[in-house]
Structure formats: structure tokens, C-alpha cells
N, CA, C and O atoms as a MOPAC input file, in Angstrom:
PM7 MOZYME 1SCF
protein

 N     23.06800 1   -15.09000 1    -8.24100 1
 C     22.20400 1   -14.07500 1    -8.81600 1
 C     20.88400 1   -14.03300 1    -8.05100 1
 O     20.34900 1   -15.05200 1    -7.61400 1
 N     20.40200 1   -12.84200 1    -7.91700 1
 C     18.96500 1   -12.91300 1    -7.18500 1
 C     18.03800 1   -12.70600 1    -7.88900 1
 O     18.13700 1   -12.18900 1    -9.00200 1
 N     16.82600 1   -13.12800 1    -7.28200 1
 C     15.58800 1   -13.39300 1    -8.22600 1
 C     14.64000 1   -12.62200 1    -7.83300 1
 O     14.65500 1   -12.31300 1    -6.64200 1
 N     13.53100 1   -12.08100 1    -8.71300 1
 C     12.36500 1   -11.19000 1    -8.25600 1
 C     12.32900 1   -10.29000 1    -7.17900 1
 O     13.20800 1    -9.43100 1    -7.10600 1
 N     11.64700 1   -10.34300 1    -6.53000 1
 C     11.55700 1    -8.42600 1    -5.63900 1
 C     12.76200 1    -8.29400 1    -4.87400 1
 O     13.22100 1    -7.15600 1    -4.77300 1
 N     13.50200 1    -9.46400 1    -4.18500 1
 C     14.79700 1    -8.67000 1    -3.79300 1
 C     16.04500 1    -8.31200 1    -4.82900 1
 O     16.99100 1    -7.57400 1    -4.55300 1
 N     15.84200 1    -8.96700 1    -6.01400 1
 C     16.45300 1    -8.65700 1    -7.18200 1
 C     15.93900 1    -7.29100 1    -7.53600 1
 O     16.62500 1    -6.93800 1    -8.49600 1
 N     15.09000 1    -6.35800 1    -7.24800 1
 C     14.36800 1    -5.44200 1    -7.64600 1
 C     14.88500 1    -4.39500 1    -6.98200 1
 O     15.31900 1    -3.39500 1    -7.55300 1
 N     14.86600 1    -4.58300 1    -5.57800 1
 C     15.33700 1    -3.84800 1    -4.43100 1
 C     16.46100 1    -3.59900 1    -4.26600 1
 O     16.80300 1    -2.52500 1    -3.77300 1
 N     17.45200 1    -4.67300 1    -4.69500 1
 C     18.76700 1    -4.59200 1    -4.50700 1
 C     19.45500 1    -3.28500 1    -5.65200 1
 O     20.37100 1    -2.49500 1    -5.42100 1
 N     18.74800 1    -3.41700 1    -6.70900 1
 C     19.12900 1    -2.64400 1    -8.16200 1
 C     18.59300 1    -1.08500 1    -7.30200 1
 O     19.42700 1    -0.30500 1    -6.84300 1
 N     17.71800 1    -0.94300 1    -7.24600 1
 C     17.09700 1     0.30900 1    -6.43600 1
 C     18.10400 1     0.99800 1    -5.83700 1
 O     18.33800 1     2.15500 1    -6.18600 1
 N     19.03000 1     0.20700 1    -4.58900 1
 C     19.85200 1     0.25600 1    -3.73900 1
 C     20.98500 1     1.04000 1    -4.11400 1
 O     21.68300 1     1.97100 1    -3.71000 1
 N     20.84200 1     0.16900 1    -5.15900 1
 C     22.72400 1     0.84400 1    -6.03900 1
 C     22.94700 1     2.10200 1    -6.56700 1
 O     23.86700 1     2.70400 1    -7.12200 1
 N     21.47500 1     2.36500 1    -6.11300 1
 C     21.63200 1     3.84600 1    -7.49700 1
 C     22.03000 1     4.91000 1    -6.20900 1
 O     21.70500 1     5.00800 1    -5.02600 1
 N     22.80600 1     5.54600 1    -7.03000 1
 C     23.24300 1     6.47400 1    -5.97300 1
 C     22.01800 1     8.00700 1    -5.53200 1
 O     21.21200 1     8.61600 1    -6.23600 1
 N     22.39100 1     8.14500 1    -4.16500 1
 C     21.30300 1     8.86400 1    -3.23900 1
 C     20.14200 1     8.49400 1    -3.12500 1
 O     19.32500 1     9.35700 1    -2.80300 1
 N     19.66100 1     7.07600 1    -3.35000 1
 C     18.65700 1     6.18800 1    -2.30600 1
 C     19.45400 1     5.97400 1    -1.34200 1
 O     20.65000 1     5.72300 1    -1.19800 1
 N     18.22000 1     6.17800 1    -0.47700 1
 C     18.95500 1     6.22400 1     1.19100 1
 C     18.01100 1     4.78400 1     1.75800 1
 O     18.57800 1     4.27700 1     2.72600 1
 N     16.74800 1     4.06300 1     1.36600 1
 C     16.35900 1     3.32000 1     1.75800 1
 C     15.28600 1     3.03900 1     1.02500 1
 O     14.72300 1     4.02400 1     0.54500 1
 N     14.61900 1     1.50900 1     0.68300 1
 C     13.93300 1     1.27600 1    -0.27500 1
 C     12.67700 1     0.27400 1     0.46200 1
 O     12.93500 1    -0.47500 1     1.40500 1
 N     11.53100 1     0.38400 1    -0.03800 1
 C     10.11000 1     0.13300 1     0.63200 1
 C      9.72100 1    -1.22000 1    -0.48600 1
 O      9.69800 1    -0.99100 1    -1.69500 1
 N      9.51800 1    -2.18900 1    -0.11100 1
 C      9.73700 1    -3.03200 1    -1.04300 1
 C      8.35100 1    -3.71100 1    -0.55600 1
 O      8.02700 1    -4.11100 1     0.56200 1
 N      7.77500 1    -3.70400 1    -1.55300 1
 C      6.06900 1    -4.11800 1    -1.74100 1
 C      5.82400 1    -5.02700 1    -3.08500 1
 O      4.67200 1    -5.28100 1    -3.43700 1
 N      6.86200 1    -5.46500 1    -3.75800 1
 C      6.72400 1    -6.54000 1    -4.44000 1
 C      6.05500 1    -7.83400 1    -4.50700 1
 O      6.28400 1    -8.44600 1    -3.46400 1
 N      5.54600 1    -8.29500 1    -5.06200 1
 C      5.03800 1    -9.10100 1    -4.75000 1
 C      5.15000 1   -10.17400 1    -6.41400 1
 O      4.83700 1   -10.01300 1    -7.59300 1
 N      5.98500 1   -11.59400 1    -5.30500 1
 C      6.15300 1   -12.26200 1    -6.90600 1
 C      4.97700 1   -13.25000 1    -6.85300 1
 O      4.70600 1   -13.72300 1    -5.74900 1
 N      4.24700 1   -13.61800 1    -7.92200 1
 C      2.99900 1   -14.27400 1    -8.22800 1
 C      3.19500 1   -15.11300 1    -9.81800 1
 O      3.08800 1   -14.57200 1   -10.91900 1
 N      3.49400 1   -16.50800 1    -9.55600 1
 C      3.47500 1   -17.24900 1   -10.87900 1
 C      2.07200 1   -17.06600 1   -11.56300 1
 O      1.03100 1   -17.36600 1   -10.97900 1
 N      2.11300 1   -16.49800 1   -12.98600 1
 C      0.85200 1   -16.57100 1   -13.60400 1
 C     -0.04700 1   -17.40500 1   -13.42600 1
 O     -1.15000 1   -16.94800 1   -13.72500 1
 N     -0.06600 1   -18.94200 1   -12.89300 1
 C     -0.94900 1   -19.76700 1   -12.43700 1
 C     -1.50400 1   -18.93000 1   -11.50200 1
 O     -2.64900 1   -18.56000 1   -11.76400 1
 N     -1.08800 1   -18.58900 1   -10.64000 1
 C     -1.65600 1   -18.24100 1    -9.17900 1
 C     -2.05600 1   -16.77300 1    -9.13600 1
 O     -2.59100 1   -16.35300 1    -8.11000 1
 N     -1.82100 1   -15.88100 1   -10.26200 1
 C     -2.75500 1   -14.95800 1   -10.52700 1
 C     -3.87300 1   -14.40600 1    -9.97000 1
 O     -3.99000 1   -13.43500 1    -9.22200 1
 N     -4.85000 1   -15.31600 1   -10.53600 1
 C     -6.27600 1   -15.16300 1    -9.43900 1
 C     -6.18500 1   -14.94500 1    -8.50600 1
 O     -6.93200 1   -14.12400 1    -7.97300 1
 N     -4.92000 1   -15.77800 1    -7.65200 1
 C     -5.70100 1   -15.94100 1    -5.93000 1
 C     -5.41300 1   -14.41800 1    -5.84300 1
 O     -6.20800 1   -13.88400 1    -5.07000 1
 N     -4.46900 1   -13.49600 1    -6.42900 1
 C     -4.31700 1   -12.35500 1    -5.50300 1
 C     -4.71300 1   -11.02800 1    -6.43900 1
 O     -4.68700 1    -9.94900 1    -5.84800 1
 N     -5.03300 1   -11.02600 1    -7.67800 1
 C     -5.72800 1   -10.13900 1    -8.26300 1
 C     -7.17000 1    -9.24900 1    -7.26100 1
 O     -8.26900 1    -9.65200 1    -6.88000 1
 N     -6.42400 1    -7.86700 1    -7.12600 1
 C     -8.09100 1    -7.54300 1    -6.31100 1
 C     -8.56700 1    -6.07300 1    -7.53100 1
 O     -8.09400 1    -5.54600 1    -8.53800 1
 N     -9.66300 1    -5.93300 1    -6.71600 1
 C    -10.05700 1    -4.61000 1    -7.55000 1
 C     -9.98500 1    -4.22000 1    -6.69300 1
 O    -10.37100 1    -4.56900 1    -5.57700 1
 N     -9.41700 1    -3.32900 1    -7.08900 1
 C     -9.11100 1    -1.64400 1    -6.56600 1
 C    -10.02500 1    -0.54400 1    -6.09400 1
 O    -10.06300 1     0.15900 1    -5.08400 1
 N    -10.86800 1    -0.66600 1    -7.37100 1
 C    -11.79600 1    -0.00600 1    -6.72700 1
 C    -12.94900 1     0.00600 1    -5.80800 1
 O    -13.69800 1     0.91100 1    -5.44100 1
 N    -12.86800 1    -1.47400 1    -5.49300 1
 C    -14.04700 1    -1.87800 1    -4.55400 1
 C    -13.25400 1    -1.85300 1    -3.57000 1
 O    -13.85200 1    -1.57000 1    -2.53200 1
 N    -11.46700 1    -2.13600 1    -3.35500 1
 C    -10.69900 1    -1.85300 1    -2.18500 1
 C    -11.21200 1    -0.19800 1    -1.78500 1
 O    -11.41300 1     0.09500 1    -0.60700 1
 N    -11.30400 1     0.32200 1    -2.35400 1
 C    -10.83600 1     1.53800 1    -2.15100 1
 C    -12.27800 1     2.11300 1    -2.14100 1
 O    -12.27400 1     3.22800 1    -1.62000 1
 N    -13.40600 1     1.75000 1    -2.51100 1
 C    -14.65100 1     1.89100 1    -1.89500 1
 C    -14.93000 1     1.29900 1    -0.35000 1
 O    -15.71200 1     1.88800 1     0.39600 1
 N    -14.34000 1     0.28400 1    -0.00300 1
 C    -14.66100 1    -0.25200 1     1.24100 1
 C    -13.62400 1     0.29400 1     2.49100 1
 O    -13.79200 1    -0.02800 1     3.66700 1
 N    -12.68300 1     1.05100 1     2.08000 1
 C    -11.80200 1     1.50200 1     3.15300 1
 C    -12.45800 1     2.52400 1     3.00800 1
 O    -13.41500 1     2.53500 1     3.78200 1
 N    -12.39100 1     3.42700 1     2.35300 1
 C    -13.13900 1     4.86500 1     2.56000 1
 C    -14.50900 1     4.77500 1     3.47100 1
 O    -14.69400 1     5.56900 1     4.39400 1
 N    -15.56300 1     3.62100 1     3.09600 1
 C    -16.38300 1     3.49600 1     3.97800 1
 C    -15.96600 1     3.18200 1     5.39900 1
 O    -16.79600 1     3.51800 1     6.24300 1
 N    -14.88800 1     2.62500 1     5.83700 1
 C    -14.64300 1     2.03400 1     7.04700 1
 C    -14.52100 1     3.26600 1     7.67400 1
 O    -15.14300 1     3.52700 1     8.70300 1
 N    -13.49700 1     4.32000 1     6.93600 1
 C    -12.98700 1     5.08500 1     7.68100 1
 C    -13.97800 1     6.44600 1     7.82700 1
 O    -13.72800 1     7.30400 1     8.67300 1
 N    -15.03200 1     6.53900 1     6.98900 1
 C    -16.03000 1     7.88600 1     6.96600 1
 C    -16.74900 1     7.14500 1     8.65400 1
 O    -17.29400 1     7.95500 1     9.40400 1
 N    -16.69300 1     5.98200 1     8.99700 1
 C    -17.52900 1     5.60600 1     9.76700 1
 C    -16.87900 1     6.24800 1    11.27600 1
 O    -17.35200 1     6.06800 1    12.39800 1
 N    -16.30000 1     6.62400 1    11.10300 1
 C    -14.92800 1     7.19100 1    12.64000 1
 C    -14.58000 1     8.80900 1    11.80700 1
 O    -13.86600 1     8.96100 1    10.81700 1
 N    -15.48200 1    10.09200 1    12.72400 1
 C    -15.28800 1    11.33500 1    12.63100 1
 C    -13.92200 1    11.28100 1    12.32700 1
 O    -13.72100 1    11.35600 1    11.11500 1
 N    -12.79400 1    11.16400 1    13.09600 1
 C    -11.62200 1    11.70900 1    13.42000 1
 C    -10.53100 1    10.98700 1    11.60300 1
 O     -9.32800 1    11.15600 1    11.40400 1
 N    -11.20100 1    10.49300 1    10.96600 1
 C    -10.83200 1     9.56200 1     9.98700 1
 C    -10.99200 1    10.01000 1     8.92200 1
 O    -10.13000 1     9.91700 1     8.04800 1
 N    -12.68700 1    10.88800 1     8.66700 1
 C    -13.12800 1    11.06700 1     7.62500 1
 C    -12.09400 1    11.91500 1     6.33600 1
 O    -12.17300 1    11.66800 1     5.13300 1
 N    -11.28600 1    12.79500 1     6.88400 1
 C    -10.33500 1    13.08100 1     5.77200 1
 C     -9.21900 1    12.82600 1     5.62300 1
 O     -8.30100 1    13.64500 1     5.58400 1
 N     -9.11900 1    11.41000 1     5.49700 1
 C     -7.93300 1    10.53100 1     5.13800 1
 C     -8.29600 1    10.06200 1     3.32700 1
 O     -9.33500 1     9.81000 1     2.71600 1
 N     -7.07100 1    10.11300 1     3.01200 1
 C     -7.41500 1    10.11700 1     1.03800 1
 C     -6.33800 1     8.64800 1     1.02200 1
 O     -5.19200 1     8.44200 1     1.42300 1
 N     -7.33700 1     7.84600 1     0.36900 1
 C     -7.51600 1     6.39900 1    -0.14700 1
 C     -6.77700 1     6.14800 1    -1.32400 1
 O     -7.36300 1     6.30800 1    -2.39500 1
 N     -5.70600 1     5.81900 1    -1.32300 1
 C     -4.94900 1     5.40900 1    -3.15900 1
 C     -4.82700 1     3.78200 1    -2.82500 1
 O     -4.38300 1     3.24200 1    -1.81200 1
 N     -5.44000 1     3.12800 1    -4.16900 1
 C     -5.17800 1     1.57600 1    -4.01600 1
 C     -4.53700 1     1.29800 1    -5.24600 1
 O     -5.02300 1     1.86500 1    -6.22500 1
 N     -3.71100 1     0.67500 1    -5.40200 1
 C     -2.91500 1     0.19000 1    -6.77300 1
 C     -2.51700 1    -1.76900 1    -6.22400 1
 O     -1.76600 1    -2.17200 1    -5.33500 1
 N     -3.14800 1    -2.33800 1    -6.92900 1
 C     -2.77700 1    -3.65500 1    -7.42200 1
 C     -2.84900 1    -4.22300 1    -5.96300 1
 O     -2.06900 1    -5.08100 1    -5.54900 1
 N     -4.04700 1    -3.56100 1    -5.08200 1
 C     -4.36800 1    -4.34800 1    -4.07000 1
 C     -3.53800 1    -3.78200 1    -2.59100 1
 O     -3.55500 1    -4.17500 1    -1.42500 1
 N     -2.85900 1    -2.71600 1    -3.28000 1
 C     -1.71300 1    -1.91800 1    -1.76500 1
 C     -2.23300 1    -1.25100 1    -1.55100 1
 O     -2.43900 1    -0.47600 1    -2.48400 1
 N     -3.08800 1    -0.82100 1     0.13300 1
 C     -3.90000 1     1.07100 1    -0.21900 1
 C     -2.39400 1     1.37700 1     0.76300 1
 O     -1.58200 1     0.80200 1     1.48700 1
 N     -2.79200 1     2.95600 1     0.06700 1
 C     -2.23200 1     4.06800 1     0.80700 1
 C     -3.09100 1     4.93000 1     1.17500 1
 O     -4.09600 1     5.28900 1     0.56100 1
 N     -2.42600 1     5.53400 1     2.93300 1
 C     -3.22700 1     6.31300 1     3.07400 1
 C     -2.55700 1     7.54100 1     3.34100 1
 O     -1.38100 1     7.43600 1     3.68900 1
 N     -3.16900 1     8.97200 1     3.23100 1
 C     -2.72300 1     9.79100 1     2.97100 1
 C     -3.40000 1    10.89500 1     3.40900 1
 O     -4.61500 1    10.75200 1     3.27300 1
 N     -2.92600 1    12.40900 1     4.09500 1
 C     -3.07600 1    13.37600 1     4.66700 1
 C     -2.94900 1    13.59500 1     5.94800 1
 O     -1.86300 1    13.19400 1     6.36700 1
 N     -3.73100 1    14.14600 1     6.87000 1
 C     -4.14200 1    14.96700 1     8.15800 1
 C     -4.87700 1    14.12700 1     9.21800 1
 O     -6.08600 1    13.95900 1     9.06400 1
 N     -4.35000 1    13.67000 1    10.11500 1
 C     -5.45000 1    13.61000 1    11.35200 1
 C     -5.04100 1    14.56600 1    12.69300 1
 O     -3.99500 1    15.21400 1    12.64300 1
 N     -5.77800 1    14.61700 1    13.71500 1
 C     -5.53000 1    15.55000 1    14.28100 1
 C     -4.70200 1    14.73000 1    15.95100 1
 O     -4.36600 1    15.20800 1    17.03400 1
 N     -4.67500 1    13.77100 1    15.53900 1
 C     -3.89200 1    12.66700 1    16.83600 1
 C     -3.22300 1    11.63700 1    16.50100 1
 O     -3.38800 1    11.21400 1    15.35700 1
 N     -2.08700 1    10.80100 1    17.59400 1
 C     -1.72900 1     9.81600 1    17.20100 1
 C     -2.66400 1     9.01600 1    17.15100 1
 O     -2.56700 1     8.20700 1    16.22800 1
 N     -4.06800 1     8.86600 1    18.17300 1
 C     -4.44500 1     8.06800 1    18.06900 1
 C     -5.57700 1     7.91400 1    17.07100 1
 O     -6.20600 1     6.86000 1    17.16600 1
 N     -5.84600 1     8.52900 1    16.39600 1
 C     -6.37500 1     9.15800 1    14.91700 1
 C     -5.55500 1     7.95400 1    13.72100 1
 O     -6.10300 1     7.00600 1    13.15800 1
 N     -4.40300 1     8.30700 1    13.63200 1
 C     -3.47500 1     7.88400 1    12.50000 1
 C     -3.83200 1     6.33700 1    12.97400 1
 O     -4.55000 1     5.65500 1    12.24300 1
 N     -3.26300 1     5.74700 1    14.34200 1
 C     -3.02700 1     4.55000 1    14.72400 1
 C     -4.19400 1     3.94900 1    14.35400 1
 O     -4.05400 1     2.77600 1    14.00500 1
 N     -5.51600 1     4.47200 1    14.31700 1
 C     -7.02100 1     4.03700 1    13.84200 1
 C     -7.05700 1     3.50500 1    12.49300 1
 O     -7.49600 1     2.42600 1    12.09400 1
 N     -6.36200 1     4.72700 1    11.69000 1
 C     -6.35700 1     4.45800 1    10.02800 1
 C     -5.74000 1     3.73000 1     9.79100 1
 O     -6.06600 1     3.10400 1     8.78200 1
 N     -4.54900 1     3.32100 1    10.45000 1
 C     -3.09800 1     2.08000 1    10.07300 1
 C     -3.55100 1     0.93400 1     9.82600 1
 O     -2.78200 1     0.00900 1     9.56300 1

């Protein structure tokens, strides 16, 4: 039997017309909690600043959930995107 996020992924898998699954799980014993609890919103205040700091960046849109950002929209180059990555 499998345990936690590839136990998660695998169920994902089965369902029919997933074609491929992005697996960002993350298993954390309640002891160890703390070490990886972030806020979000100070994530997501400090990337937005990184990236207003580079023209070619400034309209990239910031989603952070439980410490994962995403980034999201328009740049006008690869080497634009490769900046934000």
C-alpha cells in the first residue's frame, strides 16, 4: 500500500482522462510543522517586489498557497519568463 503524496498521485492517475499529474505534496509530521509553515502573504509580497524590480517582469500575477507561488500571465520573451522562473 502507498503512503502520502504518492498515494495521492497515484489515485489522481486512475481517474479516467488525467493525462498527467503535478505533484506538489508535501508530507510534514505535525511535530515538524513549524519548520515549513510560511506566510503567504509576505511570500507573495516579496516576489512581487523582486519582480516589479525588472521592467520586463512587472506584469507577472503572484498566487502563493501554503508556501507554492505561482506565476502567471504575459512576458514578452523567453528570456523574460526564464527571469521569473
Amino acid at each position: 500500500m502507498e503512503h502520502g503524496a504518492e498515494a495521492v498521485e497515484a489515485v489522481a492517475k486512475r481517474v479516467s482522462g488525467v493525462t498527467a499529474v503535478k505533484n506538489e505534496l508535501q508530507v510534514v509530521a505535525p511535530s515538524r510543522r513549524s519548520e515549513v509553515t510560511a506566510n503567504d502573504k509576505d511570500i507573495t509580497k516579496n516576489v512581487q517586489n523582486r519582480l516589479k524590480q525588472d521592467s520586463a517582469l512587472k506584469g507577472v500575477g503572484v498566487d502563493v498557497n501554503n508556501g507554492v507561488v505561482s506565476l502567471s500571465g504575459e512576458v514578452k520573451s523567453i528570456d523574460a519568463s526564464a527571469k521569473a522562473s
